[in-house]
C-alpha positions as CSV (number, residue, x, y, z in Angstrom):
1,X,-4.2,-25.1,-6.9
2,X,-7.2,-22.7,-7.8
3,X,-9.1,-23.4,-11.2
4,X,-10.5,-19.7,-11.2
5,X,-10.0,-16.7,-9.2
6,X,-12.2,-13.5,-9.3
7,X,-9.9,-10.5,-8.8
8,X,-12.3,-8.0,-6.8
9,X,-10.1,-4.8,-8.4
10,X,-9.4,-2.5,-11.4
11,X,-6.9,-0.8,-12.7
12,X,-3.0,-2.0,-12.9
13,X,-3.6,-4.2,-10.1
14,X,-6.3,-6.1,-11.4
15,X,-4.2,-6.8,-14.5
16,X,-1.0,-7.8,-12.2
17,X,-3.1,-10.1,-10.6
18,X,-4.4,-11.6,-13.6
19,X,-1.2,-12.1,-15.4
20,X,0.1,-13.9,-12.3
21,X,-2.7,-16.2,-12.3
22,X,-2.5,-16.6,-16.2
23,X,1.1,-17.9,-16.1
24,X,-0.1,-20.5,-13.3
25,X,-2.4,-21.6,-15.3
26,X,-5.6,-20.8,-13.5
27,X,-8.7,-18.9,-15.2
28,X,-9.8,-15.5,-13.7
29,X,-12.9,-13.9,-13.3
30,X,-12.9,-9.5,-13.7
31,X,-15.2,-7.9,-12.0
32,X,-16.0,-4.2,-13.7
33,X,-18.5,-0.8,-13.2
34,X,-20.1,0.5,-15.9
35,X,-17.1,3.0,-16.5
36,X,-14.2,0.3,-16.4
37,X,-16.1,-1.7,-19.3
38,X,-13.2,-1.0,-21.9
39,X,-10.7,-1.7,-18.9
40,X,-7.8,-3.5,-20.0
41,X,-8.1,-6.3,-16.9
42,X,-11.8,-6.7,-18.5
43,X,-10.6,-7.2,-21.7
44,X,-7.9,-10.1,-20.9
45,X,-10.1,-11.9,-18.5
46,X,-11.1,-15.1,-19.2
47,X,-14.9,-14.1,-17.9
48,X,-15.8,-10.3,-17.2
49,X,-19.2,-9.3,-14.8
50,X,-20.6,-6.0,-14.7
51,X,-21.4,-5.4,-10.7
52,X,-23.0,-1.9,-10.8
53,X,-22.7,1.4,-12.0
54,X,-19.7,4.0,-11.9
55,X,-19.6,4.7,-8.1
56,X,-17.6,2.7,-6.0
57,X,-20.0,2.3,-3.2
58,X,-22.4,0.9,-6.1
59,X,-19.8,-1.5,-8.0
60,X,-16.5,-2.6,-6.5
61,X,-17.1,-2.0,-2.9
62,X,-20.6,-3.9,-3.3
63,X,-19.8,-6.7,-1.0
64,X,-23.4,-8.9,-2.5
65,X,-22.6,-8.3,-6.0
66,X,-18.9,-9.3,-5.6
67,X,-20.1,-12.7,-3.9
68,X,-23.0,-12.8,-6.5
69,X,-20.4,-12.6,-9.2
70,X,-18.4,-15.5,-7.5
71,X,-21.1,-17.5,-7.3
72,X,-22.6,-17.5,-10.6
73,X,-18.7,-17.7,-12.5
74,X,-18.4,-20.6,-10.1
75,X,-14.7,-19.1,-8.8
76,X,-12.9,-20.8,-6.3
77,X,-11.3,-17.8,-4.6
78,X,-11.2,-14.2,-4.7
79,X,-8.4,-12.2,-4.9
80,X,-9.4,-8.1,-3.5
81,X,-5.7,-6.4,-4.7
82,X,-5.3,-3.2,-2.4
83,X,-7.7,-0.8,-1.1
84,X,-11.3,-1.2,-1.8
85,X,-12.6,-3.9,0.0
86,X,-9.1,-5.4,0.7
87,X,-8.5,-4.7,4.4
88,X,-12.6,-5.0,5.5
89,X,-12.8,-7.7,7.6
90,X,-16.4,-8.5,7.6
91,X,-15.5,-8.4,3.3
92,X,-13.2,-11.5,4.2
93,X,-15.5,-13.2,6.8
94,X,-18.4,-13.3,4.4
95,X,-15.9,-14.8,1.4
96,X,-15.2,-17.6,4.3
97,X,-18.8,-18.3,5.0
98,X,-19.5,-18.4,1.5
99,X,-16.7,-21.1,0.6
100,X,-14.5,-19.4,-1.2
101,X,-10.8,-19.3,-0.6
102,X,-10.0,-15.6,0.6
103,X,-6.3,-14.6,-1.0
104,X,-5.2,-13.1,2.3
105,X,-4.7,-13.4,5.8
106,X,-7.5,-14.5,7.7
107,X,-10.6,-12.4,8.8
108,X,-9.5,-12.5,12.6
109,X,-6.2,-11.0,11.2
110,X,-7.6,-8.2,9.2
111,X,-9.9,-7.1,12.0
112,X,-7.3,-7.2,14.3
113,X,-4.9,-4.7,11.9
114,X,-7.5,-2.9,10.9
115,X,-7.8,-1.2,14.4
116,X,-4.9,1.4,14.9
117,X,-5.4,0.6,19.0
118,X,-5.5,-3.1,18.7
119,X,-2.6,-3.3,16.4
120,X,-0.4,-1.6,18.7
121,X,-1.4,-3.6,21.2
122,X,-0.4,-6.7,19.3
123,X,2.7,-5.4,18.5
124,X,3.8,-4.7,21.5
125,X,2.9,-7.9,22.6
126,X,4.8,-9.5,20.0
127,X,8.1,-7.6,20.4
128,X,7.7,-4.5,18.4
129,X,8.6,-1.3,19.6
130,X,5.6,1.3,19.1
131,X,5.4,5.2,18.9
132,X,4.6,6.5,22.4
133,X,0.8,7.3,22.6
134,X,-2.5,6.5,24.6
135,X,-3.5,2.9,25.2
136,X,-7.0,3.3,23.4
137,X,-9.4,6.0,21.8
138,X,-9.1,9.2,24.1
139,X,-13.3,9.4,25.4
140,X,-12.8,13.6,25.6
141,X,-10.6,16.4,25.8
142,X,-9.5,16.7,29.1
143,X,-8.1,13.4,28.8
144,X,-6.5,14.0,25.3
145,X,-4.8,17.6,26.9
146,X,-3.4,15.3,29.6
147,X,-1.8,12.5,27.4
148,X,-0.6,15.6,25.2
149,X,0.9,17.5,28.3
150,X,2.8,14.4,29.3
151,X,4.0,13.5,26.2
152,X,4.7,16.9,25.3
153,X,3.7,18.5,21.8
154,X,3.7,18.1,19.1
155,X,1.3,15.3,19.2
156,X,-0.5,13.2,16.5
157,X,-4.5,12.6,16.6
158,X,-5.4,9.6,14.6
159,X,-8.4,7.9,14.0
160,X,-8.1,4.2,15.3
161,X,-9.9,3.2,11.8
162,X,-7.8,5.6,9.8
163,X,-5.9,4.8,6.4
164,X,-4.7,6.5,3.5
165,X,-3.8,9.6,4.7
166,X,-7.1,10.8,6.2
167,X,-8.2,10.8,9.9
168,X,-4.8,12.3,11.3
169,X,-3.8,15.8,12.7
170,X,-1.0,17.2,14.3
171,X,-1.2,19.2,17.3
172,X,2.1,21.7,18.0
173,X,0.6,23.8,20.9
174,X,-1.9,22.9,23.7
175,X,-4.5,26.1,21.8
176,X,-4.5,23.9,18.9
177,X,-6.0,20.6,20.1
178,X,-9.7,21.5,20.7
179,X,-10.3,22.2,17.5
180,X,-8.0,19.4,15.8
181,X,-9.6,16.6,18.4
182,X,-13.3,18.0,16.9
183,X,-12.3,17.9,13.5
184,X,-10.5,14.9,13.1
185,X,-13.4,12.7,15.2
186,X,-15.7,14.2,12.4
187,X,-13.3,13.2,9.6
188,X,-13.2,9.5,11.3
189,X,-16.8,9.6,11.5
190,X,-17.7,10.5,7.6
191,X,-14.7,8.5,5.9
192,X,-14.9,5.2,8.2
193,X,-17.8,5.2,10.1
194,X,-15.9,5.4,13.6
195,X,-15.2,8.8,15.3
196,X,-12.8,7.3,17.6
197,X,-8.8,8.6,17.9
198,X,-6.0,8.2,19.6
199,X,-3.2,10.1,20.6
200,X,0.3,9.3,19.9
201,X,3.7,11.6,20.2
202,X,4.8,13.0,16.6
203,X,7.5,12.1,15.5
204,X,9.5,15.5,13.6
205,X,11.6,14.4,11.0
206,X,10.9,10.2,10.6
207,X,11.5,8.0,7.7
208,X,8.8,6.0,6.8
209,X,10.1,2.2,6.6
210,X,8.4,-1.2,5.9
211,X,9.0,-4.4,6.2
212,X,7.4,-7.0,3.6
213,X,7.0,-10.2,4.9
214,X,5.8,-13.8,3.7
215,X,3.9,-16.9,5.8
216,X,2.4,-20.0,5.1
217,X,-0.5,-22.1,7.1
218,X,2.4,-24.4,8.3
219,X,4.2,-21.6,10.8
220,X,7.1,-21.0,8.1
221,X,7.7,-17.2,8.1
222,X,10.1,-15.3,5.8
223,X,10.6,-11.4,5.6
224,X,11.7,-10.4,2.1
225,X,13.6,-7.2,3.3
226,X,12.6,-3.3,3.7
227,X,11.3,0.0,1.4
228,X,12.0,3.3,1.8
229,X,8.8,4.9,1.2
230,X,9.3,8.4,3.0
231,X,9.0,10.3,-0.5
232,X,5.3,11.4,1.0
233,X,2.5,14.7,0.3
234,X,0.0,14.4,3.0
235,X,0.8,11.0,3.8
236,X,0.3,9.7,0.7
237,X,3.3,7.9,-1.1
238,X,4.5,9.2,-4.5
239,X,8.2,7.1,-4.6
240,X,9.2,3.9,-2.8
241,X,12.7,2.0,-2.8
242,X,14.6,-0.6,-2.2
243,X,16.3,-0.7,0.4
244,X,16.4,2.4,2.3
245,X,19.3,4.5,2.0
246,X,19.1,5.0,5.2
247,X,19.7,1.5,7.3
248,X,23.2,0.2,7.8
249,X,23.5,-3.7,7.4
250,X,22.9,-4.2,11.0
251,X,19.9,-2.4,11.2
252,X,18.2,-3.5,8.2
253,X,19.4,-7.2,9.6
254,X,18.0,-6.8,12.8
255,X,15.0,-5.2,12.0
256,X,13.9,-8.1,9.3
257,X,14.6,-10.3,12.7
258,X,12.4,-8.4,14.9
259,X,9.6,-8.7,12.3
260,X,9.5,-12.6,11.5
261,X,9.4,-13.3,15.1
262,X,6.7,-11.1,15.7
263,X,4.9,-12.7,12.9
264,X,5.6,-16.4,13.8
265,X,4.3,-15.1,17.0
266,X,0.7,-13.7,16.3
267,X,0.1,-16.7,13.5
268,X,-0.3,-14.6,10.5
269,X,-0.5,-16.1,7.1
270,X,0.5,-14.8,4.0
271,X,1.9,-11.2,2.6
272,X,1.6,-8.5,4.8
273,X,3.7,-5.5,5.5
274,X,4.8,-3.4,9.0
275,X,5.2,-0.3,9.1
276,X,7.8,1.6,11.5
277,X,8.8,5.1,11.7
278,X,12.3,5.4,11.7
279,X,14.1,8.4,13.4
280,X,17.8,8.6,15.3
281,X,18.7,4.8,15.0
282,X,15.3,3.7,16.7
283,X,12.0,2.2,14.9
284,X,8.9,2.9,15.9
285,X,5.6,0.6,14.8
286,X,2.8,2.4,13.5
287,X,0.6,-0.3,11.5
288,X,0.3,-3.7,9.8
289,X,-1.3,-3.7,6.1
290,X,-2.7,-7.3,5.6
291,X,-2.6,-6.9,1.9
292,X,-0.5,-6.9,-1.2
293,X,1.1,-3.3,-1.3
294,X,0.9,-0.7,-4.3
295,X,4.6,-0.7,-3.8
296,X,5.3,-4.8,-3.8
297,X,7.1,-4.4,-7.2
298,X,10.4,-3.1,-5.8
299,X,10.8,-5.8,-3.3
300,X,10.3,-7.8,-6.4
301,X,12.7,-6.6,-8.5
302,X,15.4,-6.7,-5.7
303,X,14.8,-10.9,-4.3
304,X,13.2,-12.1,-7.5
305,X,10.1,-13.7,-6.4
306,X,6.6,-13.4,-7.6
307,X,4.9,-12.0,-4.5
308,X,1.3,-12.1,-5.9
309,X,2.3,-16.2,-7.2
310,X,3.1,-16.7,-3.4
311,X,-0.2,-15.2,-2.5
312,X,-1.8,-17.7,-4.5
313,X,0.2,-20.8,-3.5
314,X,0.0,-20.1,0.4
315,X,-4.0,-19.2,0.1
316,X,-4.1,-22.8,-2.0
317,X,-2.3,-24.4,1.7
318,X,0.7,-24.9,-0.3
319,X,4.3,-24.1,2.2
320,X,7.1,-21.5,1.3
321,X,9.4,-23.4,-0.8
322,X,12.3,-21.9,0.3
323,X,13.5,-20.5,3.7
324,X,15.0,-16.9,5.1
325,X,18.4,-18.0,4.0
326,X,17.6,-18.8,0.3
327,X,16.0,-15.2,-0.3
328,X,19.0,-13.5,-1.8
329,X,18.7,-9.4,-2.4
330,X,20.1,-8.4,-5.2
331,X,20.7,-4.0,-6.1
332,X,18.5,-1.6,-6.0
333,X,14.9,-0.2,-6.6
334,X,12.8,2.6,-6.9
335,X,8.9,3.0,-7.9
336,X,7.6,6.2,-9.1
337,X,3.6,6.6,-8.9
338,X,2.2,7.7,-11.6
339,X,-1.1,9.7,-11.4
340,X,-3.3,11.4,-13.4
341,X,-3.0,14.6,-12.1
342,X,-1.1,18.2,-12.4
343,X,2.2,18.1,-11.0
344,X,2.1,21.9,-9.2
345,X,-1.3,21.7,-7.8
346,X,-2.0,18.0,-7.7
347,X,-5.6,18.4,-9.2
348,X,-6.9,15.2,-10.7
349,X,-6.6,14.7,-14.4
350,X,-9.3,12.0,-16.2
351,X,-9.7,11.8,-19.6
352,X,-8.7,10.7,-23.0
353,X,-5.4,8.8,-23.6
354,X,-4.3,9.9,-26.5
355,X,-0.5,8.7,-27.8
356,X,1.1,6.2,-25.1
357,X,4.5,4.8,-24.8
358,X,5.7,2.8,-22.2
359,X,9.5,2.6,-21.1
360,X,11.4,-0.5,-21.5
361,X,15.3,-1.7,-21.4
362,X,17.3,-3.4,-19.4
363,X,15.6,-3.1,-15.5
364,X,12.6,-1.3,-16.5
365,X,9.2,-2.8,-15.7
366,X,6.1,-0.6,-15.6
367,X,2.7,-1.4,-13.8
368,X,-0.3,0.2,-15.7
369,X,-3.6,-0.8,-17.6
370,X,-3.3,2.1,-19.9
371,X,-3.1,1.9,-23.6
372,X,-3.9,4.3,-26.2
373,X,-7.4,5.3,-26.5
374,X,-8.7,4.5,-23.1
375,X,-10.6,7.0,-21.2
376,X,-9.2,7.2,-17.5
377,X,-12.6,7.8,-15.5
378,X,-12.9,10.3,-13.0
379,X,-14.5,8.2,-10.4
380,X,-11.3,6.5,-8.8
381,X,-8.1,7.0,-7.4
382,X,-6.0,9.0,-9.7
383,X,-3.1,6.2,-9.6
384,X,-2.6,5.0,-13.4
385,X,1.0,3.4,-13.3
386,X,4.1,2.3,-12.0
387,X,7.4,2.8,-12.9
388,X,9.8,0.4,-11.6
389,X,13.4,0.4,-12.2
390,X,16.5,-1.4,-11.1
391,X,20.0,-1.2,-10.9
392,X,23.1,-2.9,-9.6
393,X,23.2,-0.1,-6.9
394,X,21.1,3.1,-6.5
395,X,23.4,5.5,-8.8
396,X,22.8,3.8,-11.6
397,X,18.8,3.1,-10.5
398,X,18.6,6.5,-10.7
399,X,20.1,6.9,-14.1
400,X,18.1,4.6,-15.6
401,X,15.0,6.0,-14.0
402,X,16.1,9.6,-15.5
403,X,15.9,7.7,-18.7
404,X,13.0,5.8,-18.7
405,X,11.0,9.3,-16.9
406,X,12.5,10.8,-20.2
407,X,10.5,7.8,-22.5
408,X,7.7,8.0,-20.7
409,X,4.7,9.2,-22.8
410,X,1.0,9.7,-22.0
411,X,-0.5,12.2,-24.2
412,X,-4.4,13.7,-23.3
413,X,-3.7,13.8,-19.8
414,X,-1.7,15.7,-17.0
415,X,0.5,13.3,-15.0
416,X,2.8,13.2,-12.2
417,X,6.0,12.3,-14.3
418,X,7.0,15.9,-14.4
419,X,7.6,16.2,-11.0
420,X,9.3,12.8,-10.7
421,X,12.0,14.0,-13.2
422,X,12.1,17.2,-11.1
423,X,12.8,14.7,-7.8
424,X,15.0,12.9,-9.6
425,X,17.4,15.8,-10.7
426,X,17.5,17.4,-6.8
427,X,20.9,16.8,-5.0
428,X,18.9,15.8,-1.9
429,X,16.6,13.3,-3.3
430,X,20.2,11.6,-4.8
431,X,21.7,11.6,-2.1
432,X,19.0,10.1,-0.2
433,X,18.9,12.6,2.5
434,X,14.8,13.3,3.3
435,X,12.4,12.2,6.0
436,X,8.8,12.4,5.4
437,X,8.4,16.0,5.5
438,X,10.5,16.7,2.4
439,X,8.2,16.6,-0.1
440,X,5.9,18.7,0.9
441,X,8.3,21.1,1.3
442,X,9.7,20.5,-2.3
443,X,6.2,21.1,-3.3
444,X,5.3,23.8,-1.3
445,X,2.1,22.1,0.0
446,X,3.4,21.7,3.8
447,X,1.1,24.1,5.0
């Protein structure tokens, strides 16, 4: 096993990861900006280095000062978390070439999911069924009208580099996709480099499903079930759970199939999680994400297992120590995000933490690096905890996540946990009847 690890993060990740490593007994290394000097991951670290100043292009997405760091704290691995430098590929391939262990899949891996195309491609080769759409980036518009006009509209543009939200448009009329083809290639361009798209149908009224899954170096594959994560505002994810209301056994059975297969097939090692829209009994592939995900906790709480532990063991070349029949799933869960921002117009909201109290009770667990008297800087993602809560099925998850909403306090800022106790009070939301498309409507930001 690893003596140290660098964790190449911030924020509630960065302290997950480190309290996983604590309780295996192996040192860790934080890597800070200027503005995350009185972070709480800085402050338990066993070493802290200051890489650069509050920008993330300057600090944690600073591929030479993250290695620099590594080298002179003499780490054995490095573990990236989720977004920042987690899913680039030449990030990974230069962690290799340095020696260090990478706490991931493999570069060839990443690259290979990191490409909208080519992971649909693999997919398909592997099984998978995938979302009807152009077989690479569509070179201009007469070719994009004619994959449109087969298909017929409405039709999604995506950038073949795209993540997080940004790089997609839909297209509901043929006069609409000059100008959405122009703009999203210039979106590509300026938030990944790439101006290339691709064209796939859209899909009205989908769930959003995933499917976590777990491999080793020694071809043992294990999935570790599916989340609901459909509660969405511009394809961003606000509440995921555990499992979805709306699989039967047989589809949530053969799905999780379907998926270890496929991953036994293509050789992947590690956590990683596929994506599938889900819509009239039929899944549709959209993406892998070779990486731990913001919403790993609620696949946690319902199987029990440390996912960022099994990170660390399988990166060390250690196997699964258990197989698909020991994982037993056990209630329900649900995740609310909570961000630092106003809950009618979504602005971000940095600042001064003033009184904070964190839930707790039975089946309550929340994710955060907060703590009274930090200042949440303005430079990041506005994400600044989790709330996680389970139950023996998902009426009482929902009561005790009334309750622990009710608990919840952060003074000095404006967060999201306003509207959360609004979502969790609406008959729909209970009854687990939405697609993708319902919160923006709830909010009124669908236009």
């Amino acid at each position: 096993m690893f003596e140290k690890v660098l964790i190449a993060n911030r924020g509630e990740i960065a302290l997950r990861i480190l309290r996983a490593c604590r309780e295996m007994g192996i040192r860790t290394v934080a890597v800070h900006s200027t503005a995350d000097t009185d972070a709480m991951h800085v402050r338990l670290a066993d070493e802290a280095i200051c890489i650069g100043p509050a920008p993330a292009r300057d600090s944690y997405l600073n591929i030479q000062a993250i290695l620099t760091a590594a080298a002179i704290s003499n780490a054995d691995a490095i573990h990236p978390g989720y977004g920042f430098l987690a899913e680039n590929a030449d990030f990974v391939a230069m962690v290799e070439e340095h020696g260090f262990t990478f706490i991931g899949p493999s570069s060839e891996h990443v690259r290979q999911m990191g490409d909208k195309i080519t992971a649909k491609r693999v997919a398909r080769e592997a099984g998978i069924p995938v979302v009807p759409g152009s077989d690479g980036p569509v070179r201009n518009e007469e070719e994009a009208r004619r994959f449109s006009d087969d298909m017929g509209y409405p039709v999604l543009i995506k950038a073949t580099a795209g993540g997080g939200g940004r790089g997609m448009k839909v297209v509901n009329a043929p006069n609409e996709l000059a100008s959405a083809l122009d703009l999203t290639r210039k979106e590509a361009q300026a938030a990944f480099g790439n101006a290339d798209v691709y064209i796939e149908k859209f899909l009205t009224q989908p769930r959003h499903i995933e499917v976590q899954v777990l491999a080793d170096h020694h071809g043992n594959v294990v999935h570790l079930g599916e989340r609901d994560c459909s509660m969405q505002r511009r394809h961003q994810k606000l509440v995921e759970e555990a499992p979805s209301p709306a699989l039967n056994a047989e589809q949530r059975r053969d799905i999780g199939n379907l998926v270890t297969k496929a991953i036994k097939k293509i050789g992947y090692r590690s956590v990683g999680t596929i994506e599938f829209l889900f819509e009239d009994g039929e899944f549709y592939f959209i993406e892998m994400n070779t990486r731990l995900q913001v919403e790993h906790p609620v696949t946690e709480m319902i199987c029990g297992l440390d996912l960022v532990r099994e990170m660390l063991r399988v990166a060390a070349g250690a196997p699964l120590g258990f197989k698909q029949e020991d994982i037993r799933f056990s209630g329900h869960a649900i995740e609310c995000r909570i961000n630092a921002e106003n809950p009618e117009t979504f602005l971000p909201s940095p600042g001064l933490v003033g009184d904070y109290y964190a839930p707790g009770g039975l089946g309550v667990r929340v994710d955060s690096a907060l703590y009274s008297g930090y200042r949440v800087p303005p430079h990041y993602d506005s994400l600044i905890a989790k709330l996680i809560v389970h139950g023996a099925n998902r009426n009482e998850c929902l009561m005790r996540l009334r309750r622990a909403l009710g608990e919840y306090v952060i003074d000095g800022l404006e967060t999201s946990i306003p509207l959360h106790q609004r979502l969790v009070a609406n008959p729909e939301f209970v009854n687990g009847d939405y697609d993708i498309g319902w919160l923006e409507d709830f909010t009124g930001t669908n236009d």
